[in-house]
Backbone as CSV, one residue per row, in Angstrom:
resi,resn,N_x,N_y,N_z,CA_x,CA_y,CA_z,C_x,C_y,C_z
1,UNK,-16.694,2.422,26.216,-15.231,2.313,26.213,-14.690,2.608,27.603
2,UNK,-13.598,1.935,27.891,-13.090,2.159,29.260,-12.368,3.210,29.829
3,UNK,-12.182,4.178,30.675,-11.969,5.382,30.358,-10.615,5.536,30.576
4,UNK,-9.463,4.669,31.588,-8.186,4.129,31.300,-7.474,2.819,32.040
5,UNK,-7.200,2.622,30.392,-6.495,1.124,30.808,-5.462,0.820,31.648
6,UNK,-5.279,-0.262,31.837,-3.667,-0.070,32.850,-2.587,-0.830,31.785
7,UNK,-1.658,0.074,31.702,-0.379,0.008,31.032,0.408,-1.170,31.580
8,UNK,0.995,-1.579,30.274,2.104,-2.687,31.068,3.177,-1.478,30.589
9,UNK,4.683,-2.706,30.355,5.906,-1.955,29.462,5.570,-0.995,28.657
10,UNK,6.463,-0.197,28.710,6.622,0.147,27.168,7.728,-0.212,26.205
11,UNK,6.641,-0.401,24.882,7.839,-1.303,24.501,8.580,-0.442,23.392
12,UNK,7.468,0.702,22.582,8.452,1.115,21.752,7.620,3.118,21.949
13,UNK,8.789,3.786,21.166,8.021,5.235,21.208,8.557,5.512,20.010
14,UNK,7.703,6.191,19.369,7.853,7.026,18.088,7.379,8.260,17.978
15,UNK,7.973,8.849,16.674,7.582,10.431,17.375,6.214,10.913,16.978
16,UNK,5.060,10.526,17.102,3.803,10.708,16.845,2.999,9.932,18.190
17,UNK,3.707,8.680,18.565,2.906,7.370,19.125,3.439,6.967,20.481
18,UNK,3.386,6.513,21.251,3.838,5.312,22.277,3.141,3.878,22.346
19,UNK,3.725,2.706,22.506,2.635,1.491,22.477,3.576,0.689,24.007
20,UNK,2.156,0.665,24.338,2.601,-0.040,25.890,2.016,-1.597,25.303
21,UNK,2.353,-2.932,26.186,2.202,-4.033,26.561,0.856,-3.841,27.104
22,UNK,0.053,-5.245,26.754,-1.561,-4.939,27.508,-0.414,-6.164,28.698
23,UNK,-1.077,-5.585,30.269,-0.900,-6.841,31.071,-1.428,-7.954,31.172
24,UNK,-1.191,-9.122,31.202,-2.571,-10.126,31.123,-2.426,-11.154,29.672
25,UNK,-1.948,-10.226,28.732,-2.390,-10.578,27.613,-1.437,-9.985,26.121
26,UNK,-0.257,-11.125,26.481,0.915,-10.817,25.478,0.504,-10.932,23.847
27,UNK,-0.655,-11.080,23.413,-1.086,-10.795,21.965,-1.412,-9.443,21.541
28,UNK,-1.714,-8.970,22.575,-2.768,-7.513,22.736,-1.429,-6.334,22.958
29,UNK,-2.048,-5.103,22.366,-1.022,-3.716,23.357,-1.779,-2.886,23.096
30,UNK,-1.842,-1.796,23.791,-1.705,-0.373,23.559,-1.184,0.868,22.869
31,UNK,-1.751,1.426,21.933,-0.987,2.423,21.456,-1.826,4.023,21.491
32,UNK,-0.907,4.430,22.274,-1.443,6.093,22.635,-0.596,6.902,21.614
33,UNK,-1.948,7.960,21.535,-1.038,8.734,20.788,-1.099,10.452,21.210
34,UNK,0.112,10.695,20.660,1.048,12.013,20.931,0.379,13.819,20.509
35,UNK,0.272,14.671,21.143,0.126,15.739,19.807,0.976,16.560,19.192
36,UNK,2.045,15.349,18.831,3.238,15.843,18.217,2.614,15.863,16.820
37,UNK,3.390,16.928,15.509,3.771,16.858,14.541,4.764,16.900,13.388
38,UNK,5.292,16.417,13.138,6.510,16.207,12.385,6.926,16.850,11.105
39,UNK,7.822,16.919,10.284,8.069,17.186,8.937,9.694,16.857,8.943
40,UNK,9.784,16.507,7.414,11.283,16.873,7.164,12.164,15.541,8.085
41,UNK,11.195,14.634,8.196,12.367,13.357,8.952,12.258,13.750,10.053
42,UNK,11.364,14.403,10.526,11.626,14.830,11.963,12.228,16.224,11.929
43,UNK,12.934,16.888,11.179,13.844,18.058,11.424,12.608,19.292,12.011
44,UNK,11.257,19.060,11.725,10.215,20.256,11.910,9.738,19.589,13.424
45,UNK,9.274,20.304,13.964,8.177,19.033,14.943,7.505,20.459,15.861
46,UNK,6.047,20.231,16.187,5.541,21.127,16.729,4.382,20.362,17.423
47,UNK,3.922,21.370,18.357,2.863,20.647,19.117,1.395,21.315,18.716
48,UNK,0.393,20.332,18.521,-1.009,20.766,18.314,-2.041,20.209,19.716
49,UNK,-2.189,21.372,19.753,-3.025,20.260,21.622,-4.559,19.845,20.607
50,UNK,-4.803,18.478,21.297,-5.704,18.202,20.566,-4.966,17.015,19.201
51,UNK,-4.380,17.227,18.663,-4.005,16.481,17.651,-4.344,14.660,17.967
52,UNK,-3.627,14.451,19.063,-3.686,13.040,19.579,-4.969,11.965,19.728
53,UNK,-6.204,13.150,19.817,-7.461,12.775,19.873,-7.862,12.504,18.484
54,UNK,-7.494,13.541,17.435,-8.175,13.437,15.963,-7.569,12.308,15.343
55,UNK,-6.394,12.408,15.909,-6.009,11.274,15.129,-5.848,9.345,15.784
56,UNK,-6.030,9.560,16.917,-6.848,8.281,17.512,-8.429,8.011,16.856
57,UNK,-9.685,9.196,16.604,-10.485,8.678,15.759,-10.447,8.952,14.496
58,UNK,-9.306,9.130,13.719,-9.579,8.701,12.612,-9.040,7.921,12.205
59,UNK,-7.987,7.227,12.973,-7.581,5.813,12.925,-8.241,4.509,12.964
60,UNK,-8.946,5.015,14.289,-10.276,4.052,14.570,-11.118,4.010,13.331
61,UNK,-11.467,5.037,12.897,-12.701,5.210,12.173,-11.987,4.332,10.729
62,UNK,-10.979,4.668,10.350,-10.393,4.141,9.233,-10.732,2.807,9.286
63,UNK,-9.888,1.759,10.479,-9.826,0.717,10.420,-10.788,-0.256,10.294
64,UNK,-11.892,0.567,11.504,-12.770,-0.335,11.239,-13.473,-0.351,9.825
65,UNK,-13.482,0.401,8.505,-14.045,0.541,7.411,-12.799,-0.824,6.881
66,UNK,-12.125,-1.170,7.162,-11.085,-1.671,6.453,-11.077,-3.349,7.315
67,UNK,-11.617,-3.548,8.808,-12.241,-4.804,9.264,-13.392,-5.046,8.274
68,UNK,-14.008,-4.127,8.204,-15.492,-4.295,7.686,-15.457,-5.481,6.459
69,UNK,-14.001,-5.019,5.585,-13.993,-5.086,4.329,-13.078,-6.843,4.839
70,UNK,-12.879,-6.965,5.856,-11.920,-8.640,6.177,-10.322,-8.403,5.827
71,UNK,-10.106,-7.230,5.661,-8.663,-6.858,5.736,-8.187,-7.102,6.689
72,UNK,-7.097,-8.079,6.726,-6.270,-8.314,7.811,-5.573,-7.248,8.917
73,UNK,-6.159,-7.059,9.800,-5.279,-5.217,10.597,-5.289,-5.904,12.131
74,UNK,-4.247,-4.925,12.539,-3.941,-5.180,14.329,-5.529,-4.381,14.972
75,UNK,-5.548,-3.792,13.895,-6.726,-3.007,15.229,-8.069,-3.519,16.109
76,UNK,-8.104,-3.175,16.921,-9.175,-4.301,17.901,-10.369,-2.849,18.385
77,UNK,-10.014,-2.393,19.082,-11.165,-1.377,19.209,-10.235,0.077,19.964
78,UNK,-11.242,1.100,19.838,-10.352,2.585,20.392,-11.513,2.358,22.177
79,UNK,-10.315,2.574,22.829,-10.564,2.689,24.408,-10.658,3.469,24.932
80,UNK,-10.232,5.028,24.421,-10.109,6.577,24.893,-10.269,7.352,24.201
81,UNK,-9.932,8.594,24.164,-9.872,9.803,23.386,-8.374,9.427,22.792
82,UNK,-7.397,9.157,23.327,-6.060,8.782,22.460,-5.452,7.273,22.354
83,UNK,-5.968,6.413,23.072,-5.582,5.094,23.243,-6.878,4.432,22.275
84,UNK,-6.090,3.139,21.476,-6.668,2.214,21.087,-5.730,1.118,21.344
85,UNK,-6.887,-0.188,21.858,-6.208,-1.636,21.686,-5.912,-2.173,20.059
86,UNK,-4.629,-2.844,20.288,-4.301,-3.395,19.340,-4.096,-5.012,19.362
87,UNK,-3.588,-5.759,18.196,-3.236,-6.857,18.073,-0.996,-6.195,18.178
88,UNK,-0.368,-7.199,19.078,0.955,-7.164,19.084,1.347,-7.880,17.907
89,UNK,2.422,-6.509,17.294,3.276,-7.133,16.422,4.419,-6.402,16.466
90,UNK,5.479,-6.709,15.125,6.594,-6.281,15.046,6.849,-6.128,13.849
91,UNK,6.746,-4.486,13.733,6.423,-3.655,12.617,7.659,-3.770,11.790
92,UNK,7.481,-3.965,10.267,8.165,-3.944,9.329,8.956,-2.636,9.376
93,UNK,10.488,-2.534,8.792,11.090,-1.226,8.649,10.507,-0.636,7.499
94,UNK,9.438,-0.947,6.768,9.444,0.017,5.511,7.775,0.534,5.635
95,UNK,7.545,1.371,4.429,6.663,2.169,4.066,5.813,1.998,2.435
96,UNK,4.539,1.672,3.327,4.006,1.364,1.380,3.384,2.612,1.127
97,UNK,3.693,3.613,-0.045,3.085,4.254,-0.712,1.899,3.937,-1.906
98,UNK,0.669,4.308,-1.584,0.040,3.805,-2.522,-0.276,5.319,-3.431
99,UNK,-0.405,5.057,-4.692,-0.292,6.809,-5.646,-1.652,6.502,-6.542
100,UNK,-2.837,7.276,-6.763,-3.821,7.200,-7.557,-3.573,8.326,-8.434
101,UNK,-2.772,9.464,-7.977,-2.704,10.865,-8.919,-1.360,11.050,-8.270
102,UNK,-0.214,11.779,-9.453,0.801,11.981,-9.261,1.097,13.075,-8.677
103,UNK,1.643,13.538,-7.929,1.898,14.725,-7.024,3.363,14.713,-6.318
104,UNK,3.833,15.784,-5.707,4.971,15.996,-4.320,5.785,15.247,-4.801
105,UNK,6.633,14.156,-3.860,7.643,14.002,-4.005,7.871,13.056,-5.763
106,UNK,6.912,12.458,-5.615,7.061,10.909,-6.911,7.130,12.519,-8.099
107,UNK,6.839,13.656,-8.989,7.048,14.360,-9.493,8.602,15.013,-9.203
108,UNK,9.185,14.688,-8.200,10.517,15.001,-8.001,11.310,14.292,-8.813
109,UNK,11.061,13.162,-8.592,11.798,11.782,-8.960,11.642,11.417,-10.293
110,UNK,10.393,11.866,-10.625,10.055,11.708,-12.056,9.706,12.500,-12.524
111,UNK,10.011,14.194,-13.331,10.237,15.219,-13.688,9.524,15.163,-15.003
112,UNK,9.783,13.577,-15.620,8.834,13.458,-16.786,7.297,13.226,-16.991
113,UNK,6.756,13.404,-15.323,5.183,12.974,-15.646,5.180,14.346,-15.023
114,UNK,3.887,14.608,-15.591,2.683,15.370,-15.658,2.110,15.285,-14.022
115,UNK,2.168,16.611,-13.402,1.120,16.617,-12.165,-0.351,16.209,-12.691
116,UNK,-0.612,15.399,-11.760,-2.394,15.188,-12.051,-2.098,13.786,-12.984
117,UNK,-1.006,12.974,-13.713,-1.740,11.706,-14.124,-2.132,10.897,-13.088
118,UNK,-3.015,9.883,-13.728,-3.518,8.751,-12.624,-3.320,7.529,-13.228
119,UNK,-2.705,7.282,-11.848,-2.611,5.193,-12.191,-3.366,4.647,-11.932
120,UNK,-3.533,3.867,-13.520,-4.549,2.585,-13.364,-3.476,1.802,-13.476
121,UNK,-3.365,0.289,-12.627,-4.076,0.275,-11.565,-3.176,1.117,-10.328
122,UNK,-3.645,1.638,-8.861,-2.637,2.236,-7.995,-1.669,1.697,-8.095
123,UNK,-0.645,2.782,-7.929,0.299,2.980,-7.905,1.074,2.310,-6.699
124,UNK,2.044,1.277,-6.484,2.605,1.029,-5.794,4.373,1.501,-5.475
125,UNK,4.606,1.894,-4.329,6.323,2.196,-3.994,6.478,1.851,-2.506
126,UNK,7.586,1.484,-2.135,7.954,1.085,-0.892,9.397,1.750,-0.906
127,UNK,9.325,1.896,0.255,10.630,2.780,1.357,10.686,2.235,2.555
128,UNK,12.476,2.489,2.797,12.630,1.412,4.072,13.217,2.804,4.644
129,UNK,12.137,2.933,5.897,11.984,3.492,7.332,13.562,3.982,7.634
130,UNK,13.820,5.211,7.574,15.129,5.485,8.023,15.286,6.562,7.789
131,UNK,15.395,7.628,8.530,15.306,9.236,8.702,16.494,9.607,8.503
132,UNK,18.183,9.174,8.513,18.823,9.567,8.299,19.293,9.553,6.660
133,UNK,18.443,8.613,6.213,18.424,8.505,4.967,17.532,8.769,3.904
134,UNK,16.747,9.610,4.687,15.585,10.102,4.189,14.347,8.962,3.291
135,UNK,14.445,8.005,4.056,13.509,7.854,3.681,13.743,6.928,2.052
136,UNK,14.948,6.042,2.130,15.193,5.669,0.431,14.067,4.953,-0.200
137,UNK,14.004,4.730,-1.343,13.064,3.763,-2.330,13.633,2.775,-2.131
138,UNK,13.060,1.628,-1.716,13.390,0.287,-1.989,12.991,-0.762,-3.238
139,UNK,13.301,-1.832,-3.627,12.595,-2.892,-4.712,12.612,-3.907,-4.282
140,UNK,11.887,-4.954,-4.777,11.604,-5.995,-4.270,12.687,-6.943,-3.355
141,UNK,14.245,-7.080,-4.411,15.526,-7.715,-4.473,15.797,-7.210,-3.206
142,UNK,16.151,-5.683,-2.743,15.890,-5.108,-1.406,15.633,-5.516,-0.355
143,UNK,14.125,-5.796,-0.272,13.580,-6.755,0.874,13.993,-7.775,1.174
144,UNK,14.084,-8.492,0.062,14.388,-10.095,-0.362,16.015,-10.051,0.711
145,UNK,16.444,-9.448,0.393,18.157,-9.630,0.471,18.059,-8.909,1.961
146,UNK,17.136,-7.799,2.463,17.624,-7.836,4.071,16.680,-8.756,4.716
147,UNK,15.960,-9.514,3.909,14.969,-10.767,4.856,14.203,-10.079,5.551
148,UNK,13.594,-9.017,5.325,12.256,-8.425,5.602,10.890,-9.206,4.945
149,UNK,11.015,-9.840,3.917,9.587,-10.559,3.646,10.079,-11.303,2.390
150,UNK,9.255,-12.456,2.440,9.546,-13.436,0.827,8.503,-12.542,-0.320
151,UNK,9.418,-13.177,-1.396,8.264,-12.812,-2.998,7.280,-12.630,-2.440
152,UNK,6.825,-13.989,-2.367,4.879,-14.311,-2.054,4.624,-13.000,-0.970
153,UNK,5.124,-12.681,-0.006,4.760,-11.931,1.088,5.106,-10.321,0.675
154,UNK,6.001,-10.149,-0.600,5.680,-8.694,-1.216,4.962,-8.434,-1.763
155,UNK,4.457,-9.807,-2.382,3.095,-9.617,-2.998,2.161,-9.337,-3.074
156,UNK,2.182,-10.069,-1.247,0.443,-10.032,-0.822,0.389,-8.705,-0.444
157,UNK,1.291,-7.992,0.425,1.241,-6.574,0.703,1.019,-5.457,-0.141
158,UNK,1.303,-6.099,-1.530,0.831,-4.891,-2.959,-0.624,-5.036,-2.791
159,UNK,-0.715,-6.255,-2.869,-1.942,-6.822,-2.821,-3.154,-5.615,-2.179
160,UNK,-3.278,-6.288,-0.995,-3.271,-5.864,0.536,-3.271,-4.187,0.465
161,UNK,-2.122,-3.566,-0.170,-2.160,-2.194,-0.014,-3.026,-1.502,-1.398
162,UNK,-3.360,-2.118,-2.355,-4.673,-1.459,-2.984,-5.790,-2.013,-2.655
163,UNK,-6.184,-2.781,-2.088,-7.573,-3.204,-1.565,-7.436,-2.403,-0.490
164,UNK,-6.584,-1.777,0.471,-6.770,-0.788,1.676,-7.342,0.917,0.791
165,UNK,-5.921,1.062,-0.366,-6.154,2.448,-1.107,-7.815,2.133,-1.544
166,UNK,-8.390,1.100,-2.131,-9.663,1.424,-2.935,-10.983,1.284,-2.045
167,UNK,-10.466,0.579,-0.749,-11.929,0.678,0.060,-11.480,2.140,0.737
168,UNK,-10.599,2.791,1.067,-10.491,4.408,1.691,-11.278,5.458,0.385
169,UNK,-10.338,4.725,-0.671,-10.780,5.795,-1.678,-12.751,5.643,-2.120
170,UNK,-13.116,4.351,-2.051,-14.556,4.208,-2.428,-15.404,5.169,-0.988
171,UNK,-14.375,4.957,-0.138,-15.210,5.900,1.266,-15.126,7.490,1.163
172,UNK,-14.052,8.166,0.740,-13.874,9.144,0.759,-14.662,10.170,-0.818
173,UNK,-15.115,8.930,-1.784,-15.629,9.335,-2.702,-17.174,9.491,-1.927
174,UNK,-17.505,9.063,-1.144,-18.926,9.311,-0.360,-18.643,10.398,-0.178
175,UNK,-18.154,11.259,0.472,-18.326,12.619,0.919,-17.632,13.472,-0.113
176,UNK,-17.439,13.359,-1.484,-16.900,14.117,-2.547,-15.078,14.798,-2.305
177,UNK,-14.811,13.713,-1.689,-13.348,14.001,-1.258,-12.199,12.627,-1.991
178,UNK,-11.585,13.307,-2.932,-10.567,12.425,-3.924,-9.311,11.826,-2.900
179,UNK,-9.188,11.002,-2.438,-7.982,10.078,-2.172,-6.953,10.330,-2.930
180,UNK,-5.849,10.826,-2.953,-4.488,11.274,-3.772,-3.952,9.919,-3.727
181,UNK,-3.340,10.171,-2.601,-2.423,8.797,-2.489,-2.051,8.413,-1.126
182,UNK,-1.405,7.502,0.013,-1.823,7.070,1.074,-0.444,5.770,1.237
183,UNK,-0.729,6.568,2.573,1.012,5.745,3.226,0.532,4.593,4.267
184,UNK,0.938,3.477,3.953,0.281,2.475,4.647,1.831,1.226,5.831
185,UNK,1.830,1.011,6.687,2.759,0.087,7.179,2.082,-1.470,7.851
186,UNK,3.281,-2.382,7.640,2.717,-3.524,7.922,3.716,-4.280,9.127
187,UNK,3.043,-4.889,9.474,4.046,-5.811,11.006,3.312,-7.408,11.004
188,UNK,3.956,-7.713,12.161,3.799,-9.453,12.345,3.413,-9.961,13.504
189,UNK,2.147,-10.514,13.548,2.025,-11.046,14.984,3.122,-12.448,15.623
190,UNK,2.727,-12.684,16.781,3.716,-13.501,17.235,3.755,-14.704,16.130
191,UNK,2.815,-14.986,15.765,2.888,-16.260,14.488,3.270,-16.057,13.617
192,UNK,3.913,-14.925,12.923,4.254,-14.117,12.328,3.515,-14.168,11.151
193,UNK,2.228,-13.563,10.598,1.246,-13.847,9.898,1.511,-11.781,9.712
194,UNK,1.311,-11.949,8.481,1.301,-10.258,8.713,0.044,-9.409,7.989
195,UNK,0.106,-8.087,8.748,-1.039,-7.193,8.908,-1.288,-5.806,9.159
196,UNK,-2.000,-5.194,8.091,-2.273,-3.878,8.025,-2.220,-3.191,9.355
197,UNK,-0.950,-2.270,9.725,-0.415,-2.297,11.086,-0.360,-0.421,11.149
198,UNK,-0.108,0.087,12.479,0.704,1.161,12.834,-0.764,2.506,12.715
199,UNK,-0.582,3.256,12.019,-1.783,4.260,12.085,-2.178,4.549,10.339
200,UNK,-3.048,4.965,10.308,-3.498,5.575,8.748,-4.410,6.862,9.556
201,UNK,-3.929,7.891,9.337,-4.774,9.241,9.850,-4.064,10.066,8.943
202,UNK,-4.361,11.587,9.611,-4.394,12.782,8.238,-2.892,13.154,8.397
203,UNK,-2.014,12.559,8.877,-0.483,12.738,8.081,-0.243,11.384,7.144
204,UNK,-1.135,10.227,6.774,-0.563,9.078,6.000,-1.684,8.965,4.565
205,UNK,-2.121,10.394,4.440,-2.745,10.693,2.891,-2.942,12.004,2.314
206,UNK,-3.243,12.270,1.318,-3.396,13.245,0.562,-5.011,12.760,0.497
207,UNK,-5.671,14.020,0.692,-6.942,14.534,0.198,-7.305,15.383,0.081
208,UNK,-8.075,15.670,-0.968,-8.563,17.117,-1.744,-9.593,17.154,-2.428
209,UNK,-10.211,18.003,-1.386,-12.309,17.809,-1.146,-12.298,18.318,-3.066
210,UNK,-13.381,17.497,-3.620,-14.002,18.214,-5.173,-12.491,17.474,-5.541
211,UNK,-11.403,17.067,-5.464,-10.211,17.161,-6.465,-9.578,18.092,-6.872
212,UNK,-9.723,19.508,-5.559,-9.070,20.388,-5.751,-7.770,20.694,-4.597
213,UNK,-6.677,20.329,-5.543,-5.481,20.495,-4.504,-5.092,21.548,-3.564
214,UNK,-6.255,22.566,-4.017,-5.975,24.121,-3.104,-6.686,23.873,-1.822
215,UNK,-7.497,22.973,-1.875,-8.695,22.795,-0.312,-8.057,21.685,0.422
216,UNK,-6.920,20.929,0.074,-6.086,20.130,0.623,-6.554,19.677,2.334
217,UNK,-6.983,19.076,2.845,-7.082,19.267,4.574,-6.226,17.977,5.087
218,UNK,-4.760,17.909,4.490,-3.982,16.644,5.049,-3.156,17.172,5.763
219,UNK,-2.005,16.562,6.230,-0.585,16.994,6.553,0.157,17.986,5.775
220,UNK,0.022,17.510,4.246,0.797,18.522,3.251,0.656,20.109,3.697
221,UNK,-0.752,20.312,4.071,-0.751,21.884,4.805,0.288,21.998,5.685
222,UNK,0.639,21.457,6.805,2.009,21.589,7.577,3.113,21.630,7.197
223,UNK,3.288,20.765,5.935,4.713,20.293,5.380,5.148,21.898,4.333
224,UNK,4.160,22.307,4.005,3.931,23.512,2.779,4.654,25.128,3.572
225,UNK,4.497,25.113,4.745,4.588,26.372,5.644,6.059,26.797,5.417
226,UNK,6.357,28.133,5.658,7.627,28.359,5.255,8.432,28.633,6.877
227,UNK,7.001,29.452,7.765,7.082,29.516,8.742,6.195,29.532,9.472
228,UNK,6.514,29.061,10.786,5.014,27.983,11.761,4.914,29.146,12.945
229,UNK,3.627,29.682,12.725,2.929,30.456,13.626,2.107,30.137,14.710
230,UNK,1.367,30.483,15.966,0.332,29.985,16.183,-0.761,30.000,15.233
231,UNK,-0.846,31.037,14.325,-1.807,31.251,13.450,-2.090,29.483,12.391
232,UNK,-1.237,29.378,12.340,-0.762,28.680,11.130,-1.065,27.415,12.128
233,UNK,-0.744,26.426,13.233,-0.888,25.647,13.718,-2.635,25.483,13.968
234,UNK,-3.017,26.685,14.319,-4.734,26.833,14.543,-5.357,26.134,12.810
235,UNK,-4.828,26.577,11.627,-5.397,26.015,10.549,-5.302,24.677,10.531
236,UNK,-4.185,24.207,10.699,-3.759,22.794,10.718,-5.000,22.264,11.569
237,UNK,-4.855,22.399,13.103,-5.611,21.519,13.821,-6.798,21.586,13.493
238,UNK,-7.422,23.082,12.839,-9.036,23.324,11.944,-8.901,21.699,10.936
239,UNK,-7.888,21.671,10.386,-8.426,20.713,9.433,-8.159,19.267,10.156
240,UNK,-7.596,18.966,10.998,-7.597,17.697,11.314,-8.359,17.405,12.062
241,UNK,-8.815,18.664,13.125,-10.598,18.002,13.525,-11.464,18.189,12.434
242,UNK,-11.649,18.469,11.457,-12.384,18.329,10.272,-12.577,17.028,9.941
243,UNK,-11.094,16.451,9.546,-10.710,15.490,9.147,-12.103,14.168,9.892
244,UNK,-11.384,14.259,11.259,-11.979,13.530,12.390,-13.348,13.451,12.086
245,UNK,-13.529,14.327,11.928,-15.369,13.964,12.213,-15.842,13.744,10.830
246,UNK,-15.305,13.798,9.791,-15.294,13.506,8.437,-15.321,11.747,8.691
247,UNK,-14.404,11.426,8.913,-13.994,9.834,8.828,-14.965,9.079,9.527
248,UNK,-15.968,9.693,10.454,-16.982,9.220,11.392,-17.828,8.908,10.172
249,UNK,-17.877,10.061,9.231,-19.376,9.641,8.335,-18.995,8.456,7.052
250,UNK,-17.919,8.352,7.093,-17.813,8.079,5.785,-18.386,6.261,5.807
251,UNK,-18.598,5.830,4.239,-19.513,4.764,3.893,-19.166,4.466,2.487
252,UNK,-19.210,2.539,2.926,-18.513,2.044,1.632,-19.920,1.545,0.701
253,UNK,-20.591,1.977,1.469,-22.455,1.247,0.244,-22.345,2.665,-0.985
């Protein structure tokens, strides 16, 4: 891998990410990442040194389990400790939730299920991207009507987003670690053909080694804190280099 690329523009920043322009080559970009961490829409945010690395390979490591499988994704290869090349697109405003066991917020909303049921088949929900609004539920009519994607193209993304949940989850069942549920985003290349986009690392799932929600090693540990210590940041980053080198082993045979 090359040890650093040369940056074009930048074209967008988010609060986890930056993605520069590759020069040379307007299909292609860059996306580095941050060791920021977030909660609460942003209202929490703290720094983990180190974070930016774990979660550049377990992005990598994700995706390529998810090329493997001919899933359509921007990702092309990781170039650094925090940079990976991508395919350029232009990321959808929303958020696919995929749910295998009910938990956190969807138990808010729905007071009448039971922590711990599981959907057969996953669980699908989408939310359109917007922090001042925390984040609303969207439906299909939704999309349709702000011309974010046709029927056929909400479809394929349900689609699309349990064939991503069941090849993570068939991987993570290799190392005796249950897949909860898993936040996935999609964008458009210049042809506008669209594709498993943006990051999947240990703030865009729930996992809980054995299926026990107390050994948790996701984001939810951050989100759970009442108050953020160094103490408390040292556990976090314990589990997300965990995470990291976890996602190295994992295997869909």
């Amino acid at each position: 891998m090359a040890n650093q690329p040369e940056f074009g523009l930048l074209l967008a920043e988010g609060k986890t990410k930056l993605i520069y322009a590759c020069p040379g080559d307007d299909t292609l970009a860059f996306m580095v990442n941050k060791d920021q961490i977030t909660a609460g829409d942003g209202a929490r945010r703290n720094e983990i040194a180190g974070k930016s690395r774990w979660s550049t390979i377990t992005t990598a490591n994700v995706f390529r389990l998810l090329n493997e499988e001919h899933i359509a994704t921007h990702f092309v290869e990781q170039i650094n400790d925090v940079t990976l090349l991508i395919r350029r697109c232009s990321m959808l405003p929303v958020e696919q939730v995929m749910r295998r066991i009910a938990t956190g917020s969807y138990l808010k909303r729905h007071p009448e299920v039971s922590e711990g049921t599981r959907f057969e088949p996953v669980l699908v929900e989408t939310f359109l991207k917007d922090d001042a609004r925390h984040d609303p539920q969207i439906w299909e009519a939704d999309i349709i009507n702000m011309e974010l994607a046709t029927a056929p193209e909400i479809d394929w993304m349900a689609e699309q987003g349990r064939r991503v949940f069941e090849t993570l989850e068939r991987a993570w069942a290799s190392a005796d670690v249950t897949l909860v549920d898993l936040k996935i985003e999609f964008g458009r290349d210049p042809q506008g053909r669209l594709m498993v986009a943006d990051v999947i690392d240990n703030d865009s799932w729930r996992i809980w080694p054995g299926g026990d929600k107390n050994r948790m090693l996701d984001k939810q540990v951050y989100r759970n804190l009442q108050h953020v210590t160094p103490a408390d940041l040292q556990q976090v980053a314990d589990r997300y280099a965990l995470v990291a080198d976890l996602t190295g082993k994992l295997r869909l045979s």
